[in-house]
mmCIF file of the N, C-alpha and C atoms, coordinates in Angstrom:
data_MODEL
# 
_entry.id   MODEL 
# 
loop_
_atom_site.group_PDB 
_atom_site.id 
_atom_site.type_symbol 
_atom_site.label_atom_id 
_atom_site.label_alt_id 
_atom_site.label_comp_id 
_atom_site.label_asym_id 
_atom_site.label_entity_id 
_atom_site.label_seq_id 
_atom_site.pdbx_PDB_ins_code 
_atom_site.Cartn_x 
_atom_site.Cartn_y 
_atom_site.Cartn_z 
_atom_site.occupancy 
_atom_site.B_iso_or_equiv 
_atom_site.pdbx_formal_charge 
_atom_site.auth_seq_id 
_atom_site.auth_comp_id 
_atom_site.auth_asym_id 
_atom_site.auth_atom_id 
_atom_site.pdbx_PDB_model_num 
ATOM 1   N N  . UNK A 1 1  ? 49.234 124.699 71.590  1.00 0.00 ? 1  UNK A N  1 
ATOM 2   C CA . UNK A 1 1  ? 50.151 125.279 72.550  1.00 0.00 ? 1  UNK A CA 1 
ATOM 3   C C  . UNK A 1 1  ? 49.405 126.155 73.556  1.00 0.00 ? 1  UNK A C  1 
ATOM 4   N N  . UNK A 1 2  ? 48.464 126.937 73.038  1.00 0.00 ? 2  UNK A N  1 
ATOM 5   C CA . UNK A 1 2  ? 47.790 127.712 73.941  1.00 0.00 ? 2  UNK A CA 1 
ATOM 6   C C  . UNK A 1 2  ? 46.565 127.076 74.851  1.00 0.00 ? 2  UNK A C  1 
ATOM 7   N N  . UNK A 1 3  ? 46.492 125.987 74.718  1.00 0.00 ? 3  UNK A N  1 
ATOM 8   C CA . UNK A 1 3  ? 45.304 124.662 75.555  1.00 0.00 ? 3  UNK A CA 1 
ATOM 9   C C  . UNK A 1 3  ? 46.304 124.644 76.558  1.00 0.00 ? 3  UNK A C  1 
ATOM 10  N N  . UNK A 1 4  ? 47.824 123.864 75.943  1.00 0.00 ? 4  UNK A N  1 
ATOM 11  C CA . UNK A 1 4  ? 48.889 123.342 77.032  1.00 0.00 ? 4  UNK A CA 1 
ATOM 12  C C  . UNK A 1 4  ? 49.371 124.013 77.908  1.00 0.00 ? 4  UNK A C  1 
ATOM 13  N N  . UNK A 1 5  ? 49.276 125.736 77.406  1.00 0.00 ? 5  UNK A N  1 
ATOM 14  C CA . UNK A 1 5  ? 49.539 126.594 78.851  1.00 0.00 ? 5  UNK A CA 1 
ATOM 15  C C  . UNK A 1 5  ? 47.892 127.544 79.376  1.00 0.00 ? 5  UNK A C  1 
ATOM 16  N N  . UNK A 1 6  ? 47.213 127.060 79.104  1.00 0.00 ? 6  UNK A N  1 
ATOM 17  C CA . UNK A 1 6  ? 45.943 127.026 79.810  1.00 0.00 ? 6  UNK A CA 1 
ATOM 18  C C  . UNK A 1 6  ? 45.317 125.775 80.891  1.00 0.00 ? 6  UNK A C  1 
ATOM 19  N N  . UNK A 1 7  ? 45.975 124.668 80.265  1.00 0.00 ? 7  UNK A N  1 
ATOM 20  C CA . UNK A 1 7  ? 46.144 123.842 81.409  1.00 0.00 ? 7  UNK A CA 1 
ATOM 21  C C  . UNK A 1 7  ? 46.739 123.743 82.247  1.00 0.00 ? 7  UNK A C  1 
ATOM 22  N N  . UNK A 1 8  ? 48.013 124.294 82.191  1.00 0.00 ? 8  UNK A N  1 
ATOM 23  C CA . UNK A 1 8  ? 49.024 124.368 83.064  1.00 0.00 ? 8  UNK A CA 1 
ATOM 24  C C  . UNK A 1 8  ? 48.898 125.422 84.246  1.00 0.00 ? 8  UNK A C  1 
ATOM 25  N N  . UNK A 1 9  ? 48.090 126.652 83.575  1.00 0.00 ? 9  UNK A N  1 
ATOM 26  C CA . UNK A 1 9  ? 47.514 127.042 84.329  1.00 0.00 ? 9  UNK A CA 1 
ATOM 27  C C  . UNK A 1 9  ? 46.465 127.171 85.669  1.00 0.00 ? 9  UNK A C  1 
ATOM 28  N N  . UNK A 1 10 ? 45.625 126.255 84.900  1.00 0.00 ? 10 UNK A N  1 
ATOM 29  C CA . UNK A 1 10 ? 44.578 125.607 85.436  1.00 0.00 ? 10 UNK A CA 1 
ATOM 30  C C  . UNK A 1 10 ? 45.110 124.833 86.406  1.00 0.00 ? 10 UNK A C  1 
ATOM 31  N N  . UNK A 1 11 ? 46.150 123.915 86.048  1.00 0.00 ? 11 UNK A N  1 
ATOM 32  C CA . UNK A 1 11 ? 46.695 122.866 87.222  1.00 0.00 ? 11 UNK A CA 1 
ATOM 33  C C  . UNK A 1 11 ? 47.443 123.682 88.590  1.00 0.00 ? 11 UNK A C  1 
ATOM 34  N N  . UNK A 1 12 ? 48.045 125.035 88.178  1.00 0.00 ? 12 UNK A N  1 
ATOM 35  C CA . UNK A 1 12 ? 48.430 126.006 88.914  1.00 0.00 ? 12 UNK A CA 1 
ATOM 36  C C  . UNK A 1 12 ? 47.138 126.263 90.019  1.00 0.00 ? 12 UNK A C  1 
ATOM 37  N N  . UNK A 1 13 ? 46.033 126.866 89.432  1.00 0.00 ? 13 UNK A N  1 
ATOM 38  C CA . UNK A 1 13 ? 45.699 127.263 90.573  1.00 0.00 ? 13 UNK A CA 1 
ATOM 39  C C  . UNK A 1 13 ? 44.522 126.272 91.154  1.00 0.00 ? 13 UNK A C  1 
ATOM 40  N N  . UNK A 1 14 ? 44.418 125.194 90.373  1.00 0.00 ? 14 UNK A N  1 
ATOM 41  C CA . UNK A 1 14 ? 43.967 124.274 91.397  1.00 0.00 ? 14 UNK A CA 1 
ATOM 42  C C  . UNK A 1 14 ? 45.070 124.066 92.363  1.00 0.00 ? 14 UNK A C  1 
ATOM 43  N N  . UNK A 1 15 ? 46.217 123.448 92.308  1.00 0.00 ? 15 UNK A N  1 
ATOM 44  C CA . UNK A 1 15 ? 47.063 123.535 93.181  1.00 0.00 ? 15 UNK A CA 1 
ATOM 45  C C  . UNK A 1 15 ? 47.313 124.264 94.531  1.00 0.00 ? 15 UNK A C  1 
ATOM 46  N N  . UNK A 1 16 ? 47.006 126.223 94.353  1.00 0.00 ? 16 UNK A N  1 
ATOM 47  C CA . UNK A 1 16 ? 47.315 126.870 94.815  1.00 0.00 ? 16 UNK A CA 1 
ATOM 48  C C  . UNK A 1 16 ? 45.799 126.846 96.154  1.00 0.00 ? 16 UNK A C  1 
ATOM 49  N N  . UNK A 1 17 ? 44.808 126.363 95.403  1.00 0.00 ? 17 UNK A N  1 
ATOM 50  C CA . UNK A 1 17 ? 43.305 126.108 96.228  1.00 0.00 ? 17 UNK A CA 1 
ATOM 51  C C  . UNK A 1 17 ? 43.704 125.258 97.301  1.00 0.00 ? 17 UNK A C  1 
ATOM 52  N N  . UNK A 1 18 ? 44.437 124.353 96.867  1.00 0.00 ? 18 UNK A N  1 
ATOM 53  C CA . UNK A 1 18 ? 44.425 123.269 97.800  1.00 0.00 ? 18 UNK A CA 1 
ATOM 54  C C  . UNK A 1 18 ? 45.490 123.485 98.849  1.00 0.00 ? 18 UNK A C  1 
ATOM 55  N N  . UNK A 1 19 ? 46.413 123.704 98.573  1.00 0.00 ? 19 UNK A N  1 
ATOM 56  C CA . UNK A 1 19 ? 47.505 124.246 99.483  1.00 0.00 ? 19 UNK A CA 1 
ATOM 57  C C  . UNK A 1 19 ? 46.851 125.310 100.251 1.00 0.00 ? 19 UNK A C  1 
ATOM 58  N N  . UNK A 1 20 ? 45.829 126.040 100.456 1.00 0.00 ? 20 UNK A N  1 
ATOM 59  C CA . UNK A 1 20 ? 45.006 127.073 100.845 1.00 0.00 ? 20 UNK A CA 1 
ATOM 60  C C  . UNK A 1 20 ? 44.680 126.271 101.835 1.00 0.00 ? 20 UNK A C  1 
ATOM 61  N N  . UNK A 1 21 ? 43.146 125.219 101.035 1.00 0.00 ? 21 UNK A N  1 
ATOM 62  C CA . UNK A 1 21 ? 42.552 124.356 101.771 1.00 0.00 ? 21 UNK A CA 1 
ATOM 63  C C  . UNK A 1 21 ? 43.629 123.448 103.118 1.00 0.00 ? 21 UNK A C  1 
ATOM 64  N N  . UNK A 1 22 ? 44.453 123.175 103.028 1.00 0.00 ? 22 UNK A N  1 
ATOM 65  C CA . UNK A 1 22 ? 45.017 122.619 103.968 1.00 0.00 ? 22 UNK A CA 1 
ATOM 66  C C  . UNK A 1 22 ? 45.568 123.090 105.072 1.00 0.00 ? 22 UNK A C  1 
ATOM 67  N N  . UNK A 1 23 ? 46.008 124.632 104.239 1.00 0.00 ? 23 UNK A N  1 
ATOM 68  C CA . UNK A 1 23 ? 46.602 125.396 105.582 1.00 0.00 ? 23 UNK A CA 1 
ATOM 69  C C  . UNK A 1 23 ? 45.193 126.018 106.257 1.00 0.00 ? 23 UNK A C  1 
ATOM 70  N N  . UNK A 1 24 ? 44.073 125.562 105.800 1.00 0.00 ? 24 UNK A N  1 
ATOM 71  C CA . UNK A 1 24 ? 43.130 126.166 106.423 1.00 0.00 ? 24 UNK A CA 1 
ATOM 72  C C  . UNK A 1 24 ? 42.769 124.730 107.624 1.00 0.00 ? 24 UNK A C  1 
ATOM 73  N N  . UNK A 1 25 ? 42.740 123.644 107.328 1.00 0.00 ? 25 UNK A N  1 
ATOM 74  C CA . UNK A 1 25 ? 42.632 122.788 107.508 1.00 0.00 ? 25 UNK A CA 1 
ATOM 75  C C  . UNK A 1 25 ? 43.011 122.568 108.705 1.00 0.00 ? 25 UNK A C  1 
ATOM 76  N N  . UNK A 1 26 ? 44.448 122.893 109.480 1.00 0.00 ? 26 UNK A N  1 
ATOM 77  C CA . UNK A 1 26 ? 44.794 123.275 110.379 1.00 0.00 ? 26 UNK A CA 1 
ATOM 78  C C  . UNK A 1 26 ? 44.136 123.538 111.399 1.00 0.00 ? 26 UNK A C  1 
ATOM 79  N N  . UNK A 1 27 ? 43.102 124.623 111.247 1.00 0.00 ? 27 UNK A N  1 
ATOM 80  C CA . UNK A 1 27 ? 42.244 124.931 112.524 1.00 0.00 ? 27 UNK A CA 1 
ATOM 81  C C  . UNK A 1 27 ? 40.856 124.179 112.573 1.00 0.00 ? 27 UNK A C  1 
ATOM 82  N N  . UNK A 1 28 ? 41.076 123.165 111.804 1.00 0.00 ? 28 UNK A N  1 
ATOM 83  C CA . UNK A 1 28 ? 40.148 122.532 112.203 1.00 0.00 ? 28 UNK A CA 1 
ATOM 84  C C  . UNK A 1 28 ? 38.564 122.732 111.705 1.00 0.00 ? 28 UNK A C  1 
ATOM 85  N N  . UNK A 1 29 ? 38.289 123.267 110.627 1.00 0.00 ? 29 UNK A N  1 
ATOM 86  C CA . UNK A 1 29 ? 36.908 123.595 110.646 1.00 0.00 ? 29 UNK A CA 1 
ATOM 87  C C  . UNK A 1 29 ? 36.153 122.764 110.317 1.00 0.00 ? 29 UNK A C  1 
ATOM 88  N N  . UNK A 1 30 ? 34.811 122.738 109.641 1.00 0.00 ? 30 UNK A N  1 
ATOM 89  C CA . UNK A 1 30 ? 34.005 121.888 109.480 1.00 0.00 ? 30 UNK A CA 1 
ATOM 90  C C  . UNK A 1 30 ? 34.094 121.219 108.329 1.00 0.00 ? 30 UNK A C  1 
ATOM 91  N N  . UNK A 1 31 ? 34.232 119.884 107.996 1.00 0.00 ? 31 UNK A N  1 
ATOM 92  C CA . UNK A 1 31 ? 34.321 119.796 106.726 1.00 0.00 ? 31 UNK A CA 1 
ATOM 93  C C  . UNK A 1 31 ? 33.255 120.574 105.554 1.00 0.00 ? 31 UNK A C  1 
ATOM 94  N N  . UNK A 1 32 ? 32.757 120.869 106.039 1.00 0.00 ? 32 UNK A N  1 
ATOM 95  C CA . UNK A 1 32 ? 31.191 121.903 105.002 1.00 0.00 ? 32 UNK A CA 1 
ATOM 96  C C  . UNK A 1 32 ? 31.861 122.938 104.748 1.00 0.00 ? 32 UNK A C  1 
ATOM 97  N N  . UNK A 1 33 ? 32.889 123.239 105.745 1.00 0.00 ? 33 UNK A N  1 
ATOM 98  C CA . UNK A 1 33 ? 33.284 124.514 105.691 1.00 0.00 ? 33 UNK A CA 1 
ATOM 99  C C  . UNK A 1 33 ? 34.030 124.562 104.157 1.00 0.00 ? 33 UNK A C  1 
ATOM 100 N N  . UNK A 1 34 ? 35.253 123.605 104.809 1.00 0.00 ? 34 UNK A N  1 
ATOM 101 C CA . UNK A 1 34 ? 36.640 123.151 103.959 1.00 0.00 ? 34 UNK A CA 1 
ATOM 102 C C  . UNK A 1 34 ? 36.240 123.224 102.098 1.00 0.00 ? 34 UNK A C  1 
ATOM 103 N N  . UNK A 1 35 ? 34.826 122.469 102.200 1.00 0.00 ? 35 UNK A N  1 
ATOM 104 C CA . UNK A 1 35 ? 34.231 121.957 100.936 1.00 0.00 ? 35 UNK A CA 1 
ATOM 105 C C  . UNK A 1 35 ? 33.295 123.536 100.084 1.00 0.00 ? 35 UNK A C  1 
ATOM 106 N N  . UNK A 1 36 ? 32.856 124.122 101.070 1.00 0.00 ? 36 UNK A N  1 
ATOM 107 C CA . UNK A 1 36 ? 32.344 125.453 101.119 1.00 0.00 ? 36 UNK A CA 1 
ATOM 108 C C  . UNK A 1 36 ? 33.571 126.639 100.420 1.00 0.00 ? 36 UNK A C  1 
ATOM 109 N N  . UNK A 1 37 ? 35.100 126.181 100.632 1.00 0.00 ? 37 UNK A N  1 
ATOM 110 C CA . UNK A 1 37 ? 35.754 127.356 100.236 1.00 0.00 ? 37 UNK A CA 1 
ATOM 111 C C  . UNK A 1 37 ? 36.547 126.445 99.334  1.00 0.00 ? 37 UNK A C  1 
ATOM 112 N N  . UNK A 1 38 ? 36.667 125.407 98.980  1.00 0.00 ? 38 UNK A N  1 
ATOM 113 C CA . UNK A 1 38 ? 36.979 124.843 97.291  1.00 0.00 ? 38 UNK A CA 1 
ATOM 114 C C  . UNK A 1 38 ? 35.795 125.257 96.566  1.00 0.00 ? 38 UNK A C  1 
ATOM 115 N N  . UNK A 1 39 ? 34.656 124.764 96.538  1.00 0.00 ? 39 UNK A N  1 
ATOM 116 C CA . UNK A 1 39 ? 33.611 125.530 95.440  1.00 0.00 ? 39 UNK A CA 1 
ATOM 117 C C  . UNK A 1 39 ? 34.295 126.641 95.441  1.00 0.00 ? 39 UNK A C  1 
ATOM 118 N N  . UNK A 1 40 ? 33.707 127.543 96.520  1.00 0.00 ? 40 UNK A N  1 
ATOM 119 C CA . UNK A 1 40 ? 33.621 128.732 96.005  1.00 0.00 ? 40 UNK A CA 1 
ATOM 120 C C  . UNK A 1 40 ? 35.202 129.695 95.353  1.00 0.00 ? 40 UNK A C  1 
ATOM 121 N N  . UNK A 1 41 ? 35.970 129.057 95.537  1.00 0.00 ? 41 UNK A N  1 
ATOM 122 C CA . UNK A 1 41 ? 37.281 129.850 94.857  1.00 0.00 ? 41 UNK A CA 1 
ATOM 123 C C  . UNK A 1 41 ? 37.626 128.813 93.598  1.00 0.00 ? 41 UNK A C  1 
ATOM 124 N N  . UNK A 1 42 ? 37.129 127.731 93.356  1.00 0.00 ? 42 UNK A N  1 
ATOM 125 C CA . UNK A 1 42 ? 37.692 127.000 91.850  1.00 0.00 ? 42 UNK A CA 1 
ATOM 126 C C  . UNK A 1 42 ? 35.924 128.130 91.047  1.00 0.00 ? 42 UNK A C  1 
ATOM 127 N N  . UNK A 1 43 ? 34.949 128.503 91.882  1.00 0.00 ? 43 UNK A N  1 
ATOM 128 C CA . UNK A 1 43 ? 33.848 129.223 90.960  1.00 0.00 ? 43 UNK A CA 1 
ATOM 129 C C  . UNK A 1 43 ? 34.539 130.360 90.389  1.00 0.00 ? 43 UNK A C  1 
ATOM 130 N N  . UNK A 1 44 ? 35.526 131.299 91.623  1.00 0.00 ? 44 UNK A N  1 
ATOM 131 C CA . UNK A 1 44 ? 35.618 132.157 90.954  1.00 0.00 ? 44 UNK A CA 1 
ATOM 132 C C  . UNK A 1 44 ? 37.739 132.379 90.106  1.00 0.00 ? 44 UNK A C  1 
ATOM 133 N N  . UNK A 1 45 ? 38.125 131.174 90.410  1.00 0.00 ? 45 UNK A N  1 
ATOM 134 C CA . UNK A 1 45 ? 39.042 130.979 89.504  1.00 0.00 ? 45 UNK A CA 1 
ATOM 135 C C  . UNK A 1 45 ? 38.537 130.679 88.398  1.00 0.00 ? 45 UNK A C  1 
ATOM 136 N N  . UNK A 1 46 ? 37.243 130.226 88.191  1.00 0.00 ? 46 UNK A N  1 
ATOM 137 C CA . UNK A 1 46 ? 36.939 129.627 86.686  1.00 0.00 ? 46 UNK A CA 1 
ATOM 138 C C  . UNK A 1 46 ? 36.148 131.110 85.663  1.00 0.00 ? 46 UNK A C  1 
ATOM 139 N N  . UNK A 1 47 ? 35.639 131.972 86.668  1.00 0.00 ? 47 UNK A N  1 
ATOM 140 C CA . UNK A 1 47 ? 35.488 133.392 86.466  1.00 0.00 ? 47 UNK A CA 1 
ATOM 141 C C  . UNK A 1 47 ? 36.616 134.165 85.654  1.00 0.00 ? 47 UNK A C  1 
ATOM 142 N N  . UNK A 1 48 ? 37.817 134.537 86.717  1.00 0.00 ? 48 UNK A N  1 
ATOM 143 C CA . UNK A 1 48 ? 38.773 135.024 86.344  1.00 0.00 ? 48 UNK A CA 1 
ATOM 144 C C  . UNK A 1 48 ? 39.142 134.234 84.907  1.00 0.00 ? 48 UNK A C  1 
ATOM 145 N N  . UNK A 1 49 ? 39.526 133.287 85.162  1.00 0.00 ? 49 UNK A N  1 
ATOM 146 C CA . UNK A 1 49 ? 40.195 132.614 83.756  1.00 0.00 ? 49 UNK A CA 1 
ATOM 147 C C  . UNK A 1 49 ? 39.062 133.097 82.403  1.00 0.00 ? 49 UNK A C  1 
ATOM 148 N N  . UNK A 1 50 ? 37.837 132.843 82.494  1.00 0.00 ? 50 UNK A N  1 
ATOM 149 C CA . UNK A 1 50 ? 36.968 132.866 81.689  1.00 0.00 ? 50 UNK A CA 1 
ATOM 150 C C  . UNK A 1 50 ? 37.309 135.010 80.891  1.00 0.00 ? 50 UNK A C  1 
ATOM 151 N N  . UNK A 1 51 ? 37.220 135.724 81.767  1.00 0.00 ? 51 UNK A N  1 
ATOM 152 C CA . UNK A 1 51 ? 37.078 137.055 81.769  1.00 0.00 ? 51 UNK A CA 1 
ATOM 153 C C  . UNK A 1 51 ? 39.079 137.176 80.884  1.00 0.00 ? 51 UNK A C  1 
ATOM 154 N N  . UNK A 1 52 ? 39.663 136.357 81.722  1.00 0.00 ? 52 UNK A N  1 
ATOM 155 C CA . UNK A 1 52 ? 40.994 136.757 80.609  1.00 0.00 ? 52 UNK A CA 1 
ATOM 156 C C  . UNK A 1 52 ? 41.512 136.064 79.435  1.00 0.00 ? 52 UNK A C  1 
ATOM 157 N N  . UNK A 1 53 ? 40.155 135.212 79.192  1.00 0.00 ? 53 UNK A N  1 
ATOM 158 C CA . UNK A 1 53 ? 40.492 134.784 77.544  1.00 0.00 ? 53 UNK A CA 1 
ATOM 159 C C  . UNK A 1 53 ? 40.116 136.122 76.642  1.00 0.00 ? 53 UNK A C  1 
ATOM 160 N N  . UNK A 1 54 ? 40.767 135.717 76.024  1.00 0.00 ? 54 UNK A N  1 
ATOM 161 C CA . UNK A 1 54 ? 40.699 137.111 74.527  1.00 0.00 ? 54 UNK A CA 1 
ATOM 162 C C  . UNK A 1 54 ? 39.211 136.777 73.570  1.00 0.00 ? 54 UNK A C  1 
# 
């Protein structure tokens, strides 16, 4: 049970990255860019998550 709402989680804020990514998407930047700010926020979503396991 606690995997199934750790995934669910997980699917949350991948989700929430991407909906980011798109409204960023909008102005057009570079794709290096676009690809530049998924790394770096699934790095430090995988941070956070890591720091609030028990």
């Amino acid at each position: 049970m606690i995997s199934l709402m750790h995934d669910k989680q997980d699917e949350s804020v991948r989700q929430l990255i991407e909906e980011f990514l798109t409204a960023r998407a909008t102005r057009k930047p570079s794709p290096h860019t676009l690809e530049a700010y998924r790394r770096d926020l699934r790095a430090v979503a995988e941070l956070a998550a890591e720091e609030s396991t028990p």
